[in-house]
Every structure is written in structure tokens, then in C-alpha cells.
ROMARRO-592851 format. One line per field, with one value per residue (C-alpha): residue number from 1; x, y, z. Coordinates in nm, 3 decimals, decimal comma. Layout:
i <- [NUM ...]
east <- [X ...]
north <- [Y ...]
up <- [Z ...]
//
This chain:
i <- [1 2 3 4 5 6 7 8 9 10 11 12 13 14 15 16 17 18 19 20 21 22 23 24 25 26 27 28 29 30 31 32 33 34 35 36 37 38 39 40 41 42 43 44 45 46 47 48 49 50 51 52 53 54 55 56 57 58 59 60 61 62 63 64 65 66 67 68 69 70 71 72 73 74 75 76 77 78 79 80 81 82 83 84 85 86 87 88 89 90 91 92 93 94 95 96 97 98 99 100 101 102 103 104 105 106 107 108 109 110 111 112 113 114 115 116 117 118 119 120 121 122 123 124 125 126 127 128 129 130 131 132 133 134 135 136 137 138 139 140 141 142 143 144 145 146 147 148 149 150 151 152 153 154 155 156 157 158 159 160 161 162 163 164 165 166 167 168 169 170 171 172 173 174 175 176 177 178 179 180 181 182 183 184 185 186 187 188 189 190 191 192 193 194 195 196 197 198 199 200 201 202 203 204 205 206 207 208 209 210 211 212 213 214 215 216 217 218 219 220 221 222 223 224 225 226 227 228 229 230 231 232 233 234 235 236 237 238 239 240 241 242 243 244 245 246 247 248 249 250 251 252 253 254 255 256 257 258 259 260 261 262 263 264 265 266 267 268 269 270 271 272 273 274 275 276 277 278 279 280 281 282 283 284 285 286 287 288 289 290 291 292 293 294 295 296 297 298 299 300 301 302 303 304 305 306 307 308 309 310 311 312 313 314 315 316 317 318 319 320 321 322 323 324 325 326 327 328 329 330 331 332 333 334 335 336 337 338 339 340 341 342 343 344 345 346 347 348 349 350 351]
east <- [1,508 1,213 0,917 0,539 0,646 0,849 0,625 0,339 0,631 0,685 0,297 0,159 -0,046 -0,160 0,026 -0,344 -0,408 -0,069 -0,191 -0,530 -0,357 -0,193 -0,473 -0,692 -0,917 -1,186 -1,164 -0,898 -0,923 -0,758 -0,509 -0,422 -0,334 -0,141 0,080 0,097 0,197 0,503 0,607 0,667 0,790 1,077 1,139 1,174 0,913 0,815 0,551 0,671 0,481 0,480 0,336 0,027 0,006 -0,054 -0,327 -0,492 -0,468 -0,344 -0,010 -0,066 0,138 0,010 0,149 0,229 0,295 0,385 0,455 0,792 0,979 1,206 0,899 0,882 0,536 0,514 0,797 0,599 0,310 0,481 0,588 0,288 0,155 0,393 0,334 -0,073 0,007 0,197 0,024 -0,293 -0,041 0,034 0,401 0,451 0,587 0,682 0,756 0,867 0,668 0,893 0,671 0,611 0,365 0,551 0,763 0,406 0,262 0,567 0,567 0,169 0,228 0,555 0,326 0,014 0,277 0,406 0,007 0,000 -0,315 -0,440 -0,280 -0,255 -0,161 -0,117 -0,149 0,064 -0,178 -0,561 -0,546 -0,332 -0,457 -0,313 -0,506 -0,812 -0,787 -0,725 -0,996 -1,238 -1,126 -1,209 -0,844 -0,841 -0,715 -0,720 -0,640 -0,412 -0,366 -0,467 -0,716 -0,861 -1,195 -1,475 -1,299 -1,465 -1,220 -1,224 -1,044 -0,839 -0,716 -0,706 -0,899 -0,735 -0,959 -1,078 -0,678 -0,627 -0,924 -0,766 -0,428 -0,534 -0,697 -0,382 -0,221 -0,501 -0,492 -0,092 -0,164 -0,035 -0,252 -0,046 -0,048 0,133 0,047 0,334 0,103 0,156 0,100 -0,250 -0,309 -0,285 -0,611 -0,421 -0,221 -0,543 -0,724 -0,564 -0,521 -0,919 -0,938 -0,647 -0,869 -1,189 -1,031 -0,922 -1,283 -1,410 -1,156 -1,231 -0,879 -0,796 -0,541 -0,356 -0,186 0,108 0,130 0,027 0,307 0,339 0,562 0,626 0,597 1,012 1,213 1,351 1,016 0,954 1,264 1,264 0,872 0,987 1,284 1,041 0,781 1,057 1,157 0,784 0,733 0,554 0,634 0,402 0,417 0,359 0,477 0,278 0,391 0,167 0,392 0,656 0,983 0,861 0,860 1,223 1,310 1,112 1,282 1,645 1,569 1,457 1,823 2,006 1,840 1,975 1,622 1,484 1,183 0,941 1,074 1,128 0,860 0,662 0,663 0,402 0,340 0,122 0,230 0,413 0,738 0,948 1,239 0,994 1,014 1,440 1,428 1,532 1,261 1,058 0,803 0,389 0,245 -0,097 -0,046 -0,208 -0,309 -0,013 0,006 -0,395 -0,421 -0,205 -0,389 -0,712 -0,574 -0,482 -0,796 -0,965 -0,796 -0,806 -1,190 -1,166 -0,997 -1,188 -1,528 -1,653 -1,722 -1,502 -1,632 -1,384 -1,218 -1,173 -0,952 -0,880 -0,598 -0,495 -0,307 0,028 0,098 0,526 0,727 0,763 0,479 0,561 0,444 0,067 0,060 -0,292 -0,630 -0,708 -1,039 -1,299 -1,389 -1,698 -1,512 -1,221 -0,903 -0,926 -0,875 -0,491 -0,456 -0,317 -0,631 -0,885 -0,690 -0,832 -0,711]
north <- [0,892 1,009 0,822 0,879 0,939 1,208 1,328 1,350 1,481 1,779 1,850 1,821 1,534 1,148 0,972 0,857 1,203 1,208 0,865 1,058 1,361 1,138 0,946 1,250 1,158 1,430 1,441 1,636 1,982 2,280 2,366 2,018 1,958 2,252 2,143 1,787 1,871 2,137 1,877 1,597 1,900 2,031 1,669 1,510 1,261 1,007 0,756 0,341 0,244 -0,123 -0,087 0,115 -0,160 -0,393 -0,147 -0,034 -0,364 -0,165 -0,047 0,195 0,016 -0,075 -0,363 -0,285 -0,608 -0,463 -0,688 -0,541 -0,278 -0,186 -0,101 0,244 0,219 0,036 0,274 0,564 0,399 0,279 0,640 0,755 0,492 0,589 0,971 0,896 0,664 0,925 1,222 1,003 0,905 0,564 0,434 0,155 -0,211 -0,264 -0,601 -0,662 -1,004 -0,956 -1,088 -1,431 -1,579 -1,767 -1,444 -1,273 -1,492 -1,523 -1,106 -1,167 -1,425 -1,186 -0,881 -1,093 -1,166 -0,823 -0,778 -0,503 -0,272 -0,362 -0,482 -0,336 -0,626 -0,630 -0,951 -1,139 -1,388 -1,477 -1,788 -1,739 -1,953 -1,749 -1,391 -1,587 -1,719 -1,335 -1,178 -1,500 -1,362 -1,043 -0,876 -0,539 -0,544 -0,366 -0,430 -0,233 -0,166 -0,591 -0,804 -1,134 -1,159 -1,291 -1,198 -0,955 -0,710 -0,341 -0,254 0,059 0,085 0,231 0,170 0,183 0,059 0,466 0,516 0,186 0,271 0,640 0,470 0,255 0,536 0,721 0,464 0,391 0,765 0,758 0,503 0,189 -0,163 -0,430 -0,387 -0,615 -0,649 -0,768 -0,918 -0,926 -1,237 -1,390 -1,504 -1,111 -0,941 -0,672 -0,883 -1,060 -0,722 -0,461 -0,756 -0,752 -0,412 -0,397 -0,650 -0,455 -0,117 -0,294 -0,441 -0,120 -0,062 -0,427 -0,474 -0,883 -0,943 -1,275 -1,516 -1,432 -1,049 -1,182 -1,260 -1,387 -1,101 -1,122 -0,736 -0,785 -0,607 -0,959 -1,053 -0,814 -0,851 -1,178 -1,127 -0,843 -1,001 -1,343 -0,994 -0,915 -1,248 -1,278 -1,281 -1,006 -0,781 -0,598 -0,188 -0,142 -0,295 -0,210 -0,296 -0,377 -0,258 0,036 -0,276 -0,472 -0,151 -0,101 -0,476 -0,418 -0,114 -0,301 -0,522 -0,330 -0,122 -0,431 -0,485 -0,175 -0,091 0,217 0,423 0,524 0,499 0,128 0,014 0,215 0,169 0,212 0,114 0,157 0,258 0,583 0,670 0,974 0,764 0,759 1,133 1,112 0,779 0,864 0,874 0,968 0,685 0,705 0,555 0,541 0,702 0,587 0,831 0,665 0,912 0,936 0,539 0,527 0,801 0,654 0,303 0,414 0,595 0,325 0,069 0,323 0,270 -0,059 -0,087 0,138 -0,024 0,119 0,004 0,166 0,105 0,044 0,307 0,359 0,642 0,681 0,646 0,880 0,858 1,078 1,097 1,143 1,107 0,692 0,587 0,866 1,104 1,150 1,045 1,116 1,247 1,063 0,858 0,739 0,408 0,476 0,538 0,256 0,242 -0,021 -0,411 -0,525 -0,909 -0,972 -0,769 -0,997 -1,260 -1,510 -1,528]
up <- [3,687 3,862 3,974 4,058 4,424 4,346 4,152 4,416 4,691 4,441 4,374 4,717 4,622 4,644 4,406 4,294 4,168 3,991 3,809 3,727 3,553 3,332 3,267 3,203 3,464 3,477 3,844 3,944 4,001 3,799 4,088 4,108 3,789 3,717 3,974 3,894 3,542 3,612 3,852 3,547 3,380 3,563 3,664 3,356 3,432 3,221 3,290 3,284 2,955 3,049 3,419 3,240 2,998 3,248 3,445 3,144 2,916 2,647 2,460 2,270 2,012 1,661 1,430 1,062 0,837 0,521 0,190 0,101 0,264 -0,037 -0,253 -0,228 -0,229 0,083 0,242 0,203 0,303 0,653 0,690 0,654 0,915 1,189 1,120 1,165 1,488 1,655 1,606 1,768 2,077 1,945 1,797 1,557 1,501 1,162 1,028 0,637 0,484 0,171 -0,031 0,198 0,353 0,612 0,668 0,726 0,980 1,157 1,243 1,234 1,547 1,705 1,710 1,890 2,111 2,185 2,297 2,016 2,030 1,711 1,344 1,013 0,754 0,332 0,321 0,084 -0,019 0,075 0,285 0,611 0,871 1,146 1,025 0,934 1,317 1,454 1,291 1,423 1,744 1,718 1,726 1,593 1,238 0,931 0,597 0,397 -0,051 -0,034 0,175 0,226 0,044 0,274 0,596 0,793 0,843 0,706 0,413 0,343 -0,042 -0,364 -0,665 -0,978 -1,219 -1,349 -1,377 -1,599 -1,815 -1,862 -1,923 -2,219 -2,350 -2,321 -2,517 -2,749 -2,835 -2,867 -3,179 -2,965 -3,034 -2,908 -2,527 -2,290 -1,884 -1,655 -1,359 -0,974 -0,786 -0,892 -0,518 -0,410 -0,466 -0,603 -0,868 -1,003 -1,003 -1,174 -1,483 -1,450 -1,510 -1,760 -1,944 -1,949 -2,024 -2,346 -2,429 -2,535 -2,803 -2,918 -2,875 -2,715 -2,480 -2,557 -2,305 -2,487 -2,397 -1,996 -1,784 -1,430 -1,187 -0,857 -0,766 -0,770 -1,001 -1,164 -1,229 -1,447 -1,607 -1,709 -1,785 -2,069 -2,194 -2,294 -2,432 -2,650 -2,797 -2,914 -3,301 -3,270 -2,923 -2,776 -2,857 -2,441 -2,118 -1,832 -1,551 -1,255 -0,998 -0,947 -0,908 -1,163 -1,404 -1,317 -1,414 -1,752 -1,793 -1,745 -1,987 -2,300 -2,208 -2,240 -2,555 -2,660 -2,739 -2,653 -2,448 -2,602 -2,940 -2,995 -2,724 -2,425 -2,087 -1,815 -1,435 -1,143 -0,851 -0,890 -0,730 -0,715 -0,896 -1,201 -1,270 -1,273 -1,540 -1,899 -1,983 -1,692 -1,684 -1,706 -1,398 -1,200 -0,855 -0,529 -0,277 -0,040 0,236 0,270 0,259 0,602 0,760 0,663 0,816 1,114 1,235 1,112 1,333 1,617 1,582 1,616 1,898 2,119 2,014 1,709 1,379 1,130 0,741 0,460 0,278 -0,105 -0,231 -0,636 -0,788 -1,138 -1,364 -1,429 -1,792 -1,882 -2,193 -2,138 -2,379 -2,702 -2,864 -3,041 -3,372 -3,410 -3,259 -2,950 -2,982 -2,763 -2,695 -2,871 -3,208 -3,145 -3,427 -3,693 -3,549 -3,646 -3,682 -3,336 -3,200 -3,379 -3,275 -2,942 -2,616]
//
């Protein structure tokens, strides 16, 4: 393998000017680098990335804690991530939290470590000593879909509370009353969030939301299995499952199958996060998308800021809604919220 020396031997030069091409030092002259750079060329040169770490104090290496790498979801947005990274002259260090704190801080602590650049975390729950204790030191970081409240560190994400409000009037306008919420993680911001909104899209329609049509998920698929299965032993089952993740969906979806019930026409089906695998269900399933690829871009600039001194502010991209065949057809005129249906019993009914 070649070095610097050859390098400079080949060029005519100091091996000082050969370290200033690659650094893109503005001193060198045209001639110079012209033939500095067909000399790495036809010798297949390619500069030590640890000894420039060392000189420079950087590695052009970003760390990407994501919460589970078998939502799709996250998959796309880690792709997404790396594509950003390396199009900006940075690669990637992904490590999968799967849903657990410890698991988190442990590639939180590896990727200090590794002296990464800067981090990009979803944090899997709001009170991690360790991130709390990076940010207080001022390491580059960004957070990504979730965040810590109160911690000074910028936030890329989505906001889905527009999409929820356009999904219960989806299903308000599709004749269905009894609505049901499958929840993520309440120590997530995005678990105890999108029930918030779920909640208030329902207030105008005057229609409740009882702890009995609430259950606790864990953004895994047997969550929201075992979530719909206790839905469906209910007196009196909800007429909609929404899911609050894309897994959790698929769990819900398992179990009203093994009911031998049926979707849409013995109870609907909805979830946020959408996935490609949605559009190829029978039926293809209703689901608020996330602008996924746009998130990681937006992440990864941001950090970039942050690392080479400026102050990047948060981002917050809309989600939508995509409407399929997984919550039925209309059985009359969609209303407003200004003009809600008439209450049913389990609508007047408390929390």
C-alpha cells in the first residue's frame, strides 16, 4: 500500500504539501495540486484515517443509537442517516437499544469511547444518566423521532398531532364511535404523546376515551397483540384499533385473524408509522406516515452544525395521513367536528 512518501516522491513535493492537498489547505498552488492528486490517483492512495484522527481531533464518524432496528421505521430511518453522513464525508456507527435503556447507554458509552464526532440518539426513555451527563458536557448530540424534555439538545422529529386529528375524522366520518388506542411506552415522549393527541382529536366529537379502550404496548409486535386480544374480550369492543406504532399494528392485526374476525368488516384497524408492508396486508392498512428519509437528513446536518460550532435549531416535519381499505367503507356523509354524530352510551360514558 502506498504511503504519503510515495506520494510526495511521485509529485515532486514535501510531503507537507501532500498533507495540505488533502486537507484542502488553501495554500497550495494549482500546479501543485494537480500533481499531488494524480499521484494518489494512479497510486491508489488512501490516507490512514486514524493518524488524521489523532492530528485533527476528529473522526469523521457519527454515532446512531436507534430504539429498534427491526422496526422498519427505524431501518429506514438509519438508512437514511448513513446516506446523509456519507454524502457530507462522514460514515456511521449504528448501535440497536431494542427497546432498552441499559442496552442504550451501553452503545451510548461504546460510541464515547470510539471518540465519535458527534451522536444521534432516540432515546428509549427520558432519564438516562449517562446522555443527561454528555449533553452537560457539551458533546455533540442530537435527538432523533423522541427526546429528553428539558435537556438542551436539538430535536429532529415529526409531529403527528394534524395526522391524528385527520384520522379520527376519517373514522368519525366512516360512522365508527367506539375507538380504541394501543399506546407506546408512556416513559417515551412519543408513546405518551400521540395518546395526547389521540385524546384531543376525540374531544371535538364529544366522543370519551375510557381506560378500558387504552392499553399499555411496548412498540413490539406482542404488545399489541396481547393489548387487542384483552380489546376484544371487552363487553363491548371497540369498532377501531389504532395502533401507535407500525409492530404493534401487526400484533393487533394477528390477533383479530386468530379470532377469525375480520378487517374492516368485523373491526378496523389503523397505525402510525407507515411501512411499505402496510400496502401488501389484506387489507392494506390506514396509517399516518412520517417524513422518514427527510428526518435523517435533517439530523445529520443538524449534528454536523454542532460539531463544527454552530447552533443548529430543532426541526419539525408533518406527518399525513394515508387513507387504505383497513377502516371500511362510508356509510354516511363525513361530518365536521363542528356538527359531531349523536353521543352512544359508551361515549357519554367517564373515563
Amino acid at each position: 500500500m502506498a504511503s504519503i512518501k510515495d506520494v510526495a516522491a511521485a509529485a515532486g513535493v514535501s510531503v507537507a504539501t501532500v498533507s495540505r492537498v488533502l486537507n484542502s489547505h488553501p495554500s497550495v498552488s494549482p500546479d501543485a495540486r494537480t500533481r499531488v492528486l494524480a499521484a494518489v490517483e494512479s497510486l491508489g492512495y488512501r490516507p490512514n484515517a486514524v493518524a488524521r484522527s489523532l492530528r485533527t481531533d476528529q473522526t469523521r464518524t457519527l454515532g446512531l443509537v436507534i430504539s429498534d432496528v427491526l422496526n422498519p421505521y427505524f431501518t429506514e430511518l438509519a438508512r437514511s442517516v448513513e446516506e446523509e453522513a456519507r454524502a457530507l464525508g462522514y460514515s456511521v456507527i449504528i448501535g440497536n437499544a431494542d427497546e432498552r435503556p441499559d442496552l442504550q447507554d451501553h452503545h451510548v458509552q461504546n460510541l464515547l469511547d470510539r471518540r465519535v464526532d458527534g451522536l444521534l440518539v432516540s432515546p428509549t426513555d427520558g432519564g438516562s444518566p449517562l446522555m443527561l451527563a454528555a449533553a452537560r458536557a457539551g458533546t455533540p448530540m442530537v435527538f432523533v423521532d423522541r427526546w429528553i424534555p428539558g435537556v438542551d439538545v436539538p430535536v429532529v422529529r415529526s409531529d403527528g398531532r394534524a395526522a391524528i386529528r385527520d384520522l379520527v375524522a376519517h373514522l368519525h366520518g366512516l360512522g365508527h364511535r367506539r375507538l380504541a388506542i394501543i399506546a407506546g411506552p408512556a416513559a417515551t415522549t412519543t408513546g405518551s404523546e400521540r395518546v395526547a393527541a389521540f385524546r384531543e382529536a376525540l374531544a371535538p366529537y364529544d366522543i370519551a376515551l375510557p381506560d378500558a379502550y387504552i392499553g399499555q404496548g411496548d412498540f413490539q409486535a406482542d404488545s399489541g397483540r396481547r393489548v387487542t386480544e384483552g380489546f376484544l374480550d371487552l363487553a363491548e369492543p371497540p369498532e377501531v384499533v389504532f395502533a401507535a406504532d407500525n409492530l404493534m399494528a401487526l400484533g393487533a392485526l394477528d390477533a383479530i385473524r386468530a379470532r377469525g374476525l375480520r378487517v374492516p368488516d368485523d373491526i378496523a384497524l389503523a397505525a402510525f408509522d407507515d411501512i411499505p408492508w402496510f400496502v401488501h396486508t389484506a387489507p392494506p392498512v390506514t396509517a399516518i406516515a412520517q417524513p422518514t428519509k427527510e428526518l435523517g437528513r435533517a439530523a445529520v446536518r443538524a449534528l454536523i452544525d454542532r460539531i463544527e460550532g454552530r447552533t443548529p435549531e430543532s426541526v419539525t416535519l408533518p406527518a399525513h395521513l394515508v387513507a387504505r381499505e383497513s377502516c371500511g367503507e362510508s356509510p354516511q356523509p363525513r361530518q365536521s367536528p363542528q356538527s359531531p354524530h349523536p353521543l352512544t352510551s359508551m361515549e357519554r360514558s367517564p373515563r
